[in-house]
C-alpha angles and dihedrals in degrees: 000000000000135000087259091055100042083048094047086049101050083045091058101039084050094060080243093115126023125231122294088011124120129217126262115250082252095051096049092046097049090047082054097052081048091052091041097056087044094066103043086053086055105052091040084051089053094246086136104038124296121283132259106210110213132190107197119208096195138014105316140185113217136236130220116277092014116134099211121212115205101208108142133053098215086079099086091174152033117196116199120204127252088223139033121199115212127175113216121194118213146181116342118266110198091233094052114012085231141049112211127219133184120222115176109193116208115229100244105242120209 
């Protein structure tokens, strides 16, 4: 599912759209900004795991769940990963309390 159609969803679940209609550019993009601030507010929040803070001294390629700090102008670049490993834990089993599950979230491209 992509962000147009999450934010089409939550539009028409709202009352907002009826039915077969899409939303206007503005809209969407509104309901993007939306989705976009619910998030942020979740990772800063831990929902996906907490953050490692780092503070590069050269080029650097970055990690899941890394808060990168730009202080220095001697790193020319940031590489982001096409790919980002989390581990979600879900409902209890009785052998292992957990069952663990693997998600890899592709980086959007423009």
């Amino acid at each position: 599912m992509n962000c147009r159609l999450t934010v089409n969803s939550a539009l028409r679940k709202l009352g907002v759209l009826a039915a077969g209609r899409e939303a206007r550019s503005v809209d969407l993009d509104d309901g993007f900004d939306a989705l976009k601030g619910m998030y942020r507010q979740l990772i800063t929040n831990g929902a996906f795991g907490k953050l490692r803070d780092v503070i590069p001294v050269a080029d650097y390629t970055a990690c899941g769940n890394e808060r990168i700090f730009r202080n220095t102008e001697d790193v020319v670049s940031i590489t982001l990963p096409e790919t980002i490993g989390i581990m979600l834990y879900t409902a209890a089993t009785a052998s292992t309390g957990f069952t663990r599950a693997s998600l890899f979230l592709r980086r959007r491209t423009r």
